[in-house]
Structure formats: C-alpha cells, structure tokens
C-alpha positions in Angstrom: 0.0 0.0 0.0 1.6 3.4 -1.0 1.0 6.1 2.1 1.4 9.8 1.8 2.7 11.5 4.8 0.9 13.5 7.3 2.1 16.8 5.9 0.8 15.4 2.1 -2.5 14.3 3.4 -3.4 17.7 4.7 -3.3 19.1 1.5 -5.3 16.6 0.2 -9.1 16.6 -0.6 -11.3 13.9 0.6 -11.2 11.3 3.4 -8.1 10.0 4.7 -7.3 6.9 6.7 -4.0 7.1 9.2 -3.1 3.2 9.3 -0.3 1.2 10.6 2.2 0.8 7.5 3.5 -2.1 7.1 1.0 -4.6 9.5 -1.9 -6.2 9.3 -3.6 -4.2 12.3 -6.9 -5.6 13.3 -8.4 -2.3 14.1 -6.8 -1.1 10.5 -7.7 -4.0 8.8 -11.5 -4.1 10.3 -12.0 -0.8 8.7 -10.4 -1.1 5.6 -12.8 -3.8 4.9 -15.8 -2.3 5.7 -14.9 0.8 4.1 -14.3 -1.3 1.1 -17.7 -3.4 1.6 -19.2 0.1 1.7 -18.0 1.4 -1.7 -16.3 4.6 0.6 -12.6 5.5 -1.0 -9.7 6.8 1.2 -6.1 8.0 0.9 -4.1 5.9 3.5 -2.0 7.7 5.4 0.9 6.2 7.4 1.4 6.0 11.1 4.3 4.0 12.7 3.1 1.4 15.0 3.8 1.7 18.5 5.9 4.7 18.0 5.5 8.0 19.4 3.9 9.4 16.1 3.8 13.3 17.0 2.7 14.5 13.3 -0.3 12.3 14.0 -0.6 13.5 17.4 -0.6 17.0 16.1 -2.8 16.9 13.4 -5.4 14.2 15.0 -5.5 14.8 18.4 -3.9 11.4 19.1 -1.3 9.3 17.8 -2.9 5.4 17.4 -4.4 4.3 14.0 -7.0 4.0 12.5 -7.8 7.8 12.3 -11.0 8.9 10.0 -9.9 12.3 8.4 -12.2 14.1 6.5 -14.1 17.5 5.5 -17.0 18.6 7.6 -16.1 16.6 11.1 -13.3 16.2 13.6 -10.6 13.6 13.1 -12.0 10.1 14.4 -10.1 7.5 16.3 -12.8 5.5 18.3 -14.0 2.6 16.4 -18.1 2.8 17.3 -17.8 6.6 15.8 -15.7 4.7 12.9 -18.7 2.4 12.3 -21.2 5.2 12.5 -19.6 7.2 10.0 -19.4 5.0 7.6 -23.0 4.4 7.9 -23.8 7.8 7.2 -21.7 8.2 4.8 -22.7 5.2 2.9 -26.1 4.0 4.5 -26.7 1.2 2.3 -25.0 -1.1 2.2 -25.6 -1.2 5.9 -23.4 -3.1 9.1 -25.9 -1.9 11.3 -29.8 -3.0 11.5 -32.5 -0.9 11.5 -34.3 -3.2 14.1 -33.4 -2.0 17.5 -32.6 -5.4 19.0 -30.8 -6.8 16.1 -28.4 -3.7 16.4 -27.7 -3.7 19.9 -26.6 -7.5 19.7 -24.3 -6.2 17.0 -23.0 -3.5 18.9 -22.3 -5.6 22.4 -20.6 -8.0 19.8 -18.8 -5.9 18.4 -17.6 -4.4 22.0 -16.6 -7.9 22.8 -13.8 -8.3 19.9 -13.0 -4.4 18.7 -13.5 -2.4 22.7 -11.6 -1.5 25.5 -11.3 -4.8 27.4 -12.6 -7.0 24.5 -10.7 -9.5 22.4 -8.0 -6.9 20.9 -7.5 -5.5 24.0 -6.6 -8.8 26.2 -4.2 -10.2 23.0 -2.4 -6.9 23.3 -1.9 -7.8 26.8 -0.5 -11.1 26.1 1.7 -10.0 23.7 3.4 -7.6 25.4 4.0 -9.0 28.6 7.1 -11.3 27.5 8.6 -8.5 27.0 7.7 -6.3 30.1 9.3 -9.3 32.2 12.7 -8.3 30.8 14.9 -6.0 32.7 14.4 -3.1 30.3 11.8 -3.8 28.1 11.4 -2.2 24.9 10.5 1.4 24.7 8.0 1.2 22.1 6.7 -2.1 24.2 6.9 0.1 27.1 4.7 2.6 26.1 2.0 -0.1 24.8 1.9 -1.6 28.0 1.0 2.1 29.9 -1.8 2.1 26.8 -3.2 -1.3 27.8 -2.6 -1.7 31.4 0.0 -4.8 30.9 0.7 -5.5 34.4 1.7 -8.6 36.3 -2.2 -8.8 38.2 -3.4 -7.8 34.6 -2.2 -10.5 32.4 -4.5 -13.7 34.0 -7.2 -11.5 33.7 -6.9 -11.4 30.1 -6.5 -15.2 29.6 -9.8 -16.0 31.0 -11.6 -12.8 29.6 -10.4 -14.0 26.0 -11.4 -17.3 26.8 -14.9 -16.4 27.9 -15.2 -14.0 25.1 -14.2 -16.7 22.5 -17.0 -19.3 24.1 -19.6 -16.4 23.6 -18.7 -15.6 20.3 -19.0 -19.6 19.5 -22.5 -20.4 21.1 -24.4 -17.5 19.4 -22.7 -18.5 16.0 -24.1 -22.4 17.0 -27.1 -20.6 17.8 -27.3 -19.1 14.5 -26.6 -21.7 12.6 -29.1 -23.8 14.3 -31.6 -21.1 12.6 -30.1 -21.3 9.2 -28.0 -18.1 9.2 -24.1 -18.0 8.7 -23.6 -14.3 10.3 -23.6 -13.6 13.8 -26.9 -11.5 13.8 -29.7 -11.8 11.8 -29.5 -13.6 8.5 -26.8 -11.2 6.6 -23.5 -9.5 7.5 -23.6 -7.0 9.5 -20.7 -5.3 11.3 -19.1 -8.1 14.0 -18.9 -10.2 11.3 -15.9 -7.9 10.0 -14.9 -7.2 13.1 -14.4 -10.9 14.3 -13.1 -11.6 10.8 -10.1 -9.2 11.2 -9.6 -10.1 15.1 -9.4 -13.9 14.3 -6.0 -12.9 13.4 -4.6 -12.4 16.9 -4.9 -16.4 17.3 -4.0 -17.8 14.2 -3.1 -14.9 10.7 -4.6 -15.9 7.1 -1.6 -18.0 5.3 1.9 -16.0 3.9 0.6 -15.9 0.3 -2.4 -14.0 1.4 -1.2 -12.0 4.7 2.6 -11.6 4.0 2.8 -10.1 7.6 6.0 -9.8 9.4 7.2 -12.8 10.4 8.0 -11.7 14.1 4.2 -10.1 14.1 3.0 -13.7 12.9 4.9 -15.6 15.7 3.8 -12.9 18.1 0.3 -13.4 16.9 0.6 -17.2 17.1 1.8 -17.5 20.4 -1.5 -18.1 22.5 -2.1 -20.7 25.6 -4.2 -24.0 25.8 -7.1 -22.4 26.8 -7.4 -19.7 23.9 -6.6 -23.0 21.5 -9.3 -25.2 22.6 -11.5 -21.7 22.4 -11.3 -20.6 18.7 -13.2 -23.2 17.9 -13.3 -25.1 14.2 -16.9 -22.9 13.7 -15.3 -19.7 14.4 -12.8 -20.3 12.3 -14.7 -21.6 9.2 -16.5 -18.0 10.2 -13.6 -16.0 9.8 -12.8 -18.1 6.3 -16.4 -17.4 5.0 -16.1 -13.9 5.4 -12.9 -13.8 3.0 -14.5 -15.5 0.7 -17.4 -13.8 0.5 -16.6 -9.8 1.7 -13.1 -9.5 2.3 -10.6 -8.6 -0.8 -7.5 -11.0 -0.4 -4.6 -10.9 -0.1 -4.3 -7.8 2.4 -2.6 -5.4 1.6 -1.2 -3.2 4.1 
C-alpha cells in the first residue's frame, strides 16, 4: 500500500485513513474492509506502530491508528464513531440493522472483539508481557503496555476474559446456525462479522501468500495458551474463512 505522509495528506481533498504501515492491524484491517464493503474510498496515510507518532498527534489529536480524516467533522479514532460514519456516509450497504434489538446485539458483539477490554485489548496484553518481564523492556513495548494496562495482576485476567469472550462468540454462531443463518446477527452480515473476521488474526493470521505479515508479528500473533486454542473453535474459524471469501478482498494489503 503506497502512504502519503501527514504533511501530504493535509493538503489533500477527501477522506483519509491514518493506518499502521506495514502490519496487518486488526483495528486497521477491520476498517479497511468495511470501508471497502461500503463502496467509501480513502487516501491511507501512514502512522508507525507503537511509535510515538507526533505528526499524528498533532494533526489528529492522538497518535494510534486507525484515524478517519475528513471534511465537515473532527478527526476520528474511536471505532463505534468509525462504524457510524461509515453508515452515514454510505447508508446502504448497511453493518448496522435498523431493528433495535438486532443492532444492539451487533454492537455488544462488536464491543466484545474491537472495545476497550474485549478481544483486541486482552491479546495486546498477552503479547506484550514477554517482553515487560525483561529488565528493560522495549521502549516502544513500554509505552504499549501504559496504553493497555499490561501489568503482572493484569495479564491472567486477560487469559480467562479471551477465553470467555471466545465461548460467547462460538455459542451465538451455534445458535445461529441452528436457525439457518451464517452471520452472527440476523441472517446477513452486519458489522461483527468484519470485526471478528479481522480479530481472528490475533490467534491464528490468514496464510503467507495471502497476509505476508512480518514474520515476528506472525509468531507474536501465534503464540497463544491452551485455553485460547481449545477456544477458537473449528466454527469460528470456518466463520472467519467465509467472510474472505465472500466480503473481504484478499490478499491484504497493508
């Protein structure tokens, strides 16, 4: 993917996404494809991963990725505002039902995988805390571990919170298909499909030839414990591998 700078983008027309360069983010990723599913166009942008990013800071308020920057609104960096502009800006075709209780099940999915303390969250965690046990750990791990809270009391409570969020995720897809339906709400995608899609990632990454990731990312990503294992079930993986095949452009490019 070919990024422009921050100081290019502002003097750019139209919306621009601040990504990660060079990874397969799940937030990133997540909103690539449903900006993509939606139809809505975007100059990337490129934020370094972890790193201190003050152009970023400066111009968006904060320095993670993704970042929504467009014309007519404030920069945006929180996914649920993320999801909801897209909607307006595309409504159809739509990630969010218009039946009330269809789309808060979406939403609290969604929570569970993209939010603070959901599925991203707790793998951060994980990931980081090899390296937090060493004498002097990383700075760019460093300061992802102040982001997410990686402490020594925090890093159980991840395990099982993954765990439980992974059995949750499994029973209302059994549920669903016990009803006919493939998607996690309803009978056609909606938004936690794409999020859960892109998330699956953190446990086991789409093969080299279609997500060329870094290879100490991949390991990263790959290193998970027994309980996470026996948790991303079989169903939530053939999940994930529908949704490529059916809404997701491969291989990623990022």
């Amino acid at each position: 993917m070919q990024y422009l700078s921050v100081g290019e983008a502002k003097d750019k027309a139209g919306l621009k996404l601040v990504l990660s360069a060079g990874v397969p983010g799940p937030w990133g990723e997540s909103l690539k494809a449903i900006l993509a599913y939606k139809g809505i166009e975007y100059l990337p942008v490129r934020q370094e991963g972890g790193g201190e990013n003050a152009d970023v800071q400066a111009w968006t308020g904060q320095s993670s990725a993704p970042v929504l920057v467009g014309e007519g609104f404030p920069p945006v960096s929180h996914w649920l505002d993320q999801l909801h502009l897209a909607e307006r800006l595309h409504p159809a075709p739509a990630l969010l039902p218009e039946d009330m209780s269809q789309r808060e099940q979406v939403l609290g999915m969604s929570a569970l995988v993209v939010g603070v303390d959901g599925i991203g969250w707790n793998r951060r965690v994980q990931m980081i805390a090899p390296a937090m046990a060493l004498d002097e750990p990383p700075e760019m791990l460093s300061r992802l571990a102040h982001k997410y809270g990686c402490t020594p009391e925090a890093i159980p409570v991840a395990a099982r919170r993954l765990v439980n969020i992974l059995k949750r995720l499994d029973t209302v897809l059994e549920q669903q298909q016990a009803r006919g339906s493939d998607y996690f709400v309803g009978d056609s995608v909606t938004a936690v499909d794409f999020y859960w899609a892109n998330f699956a990632a953190m446990f086991k990454p789409l093969p080299h030839d279609v997500n060329p990731m870094p290879d100490y990312l991949r390991t990263s990503y790959e290193r998970i414990d027994e309980a996470c294992t026996a948790a991303f079930t079989p169903r939530l993986e053939r999940h994930r591998d529908a949704m490529y095949e059916r809404h997701i452009t491969l291989p990623l490019d990022f």
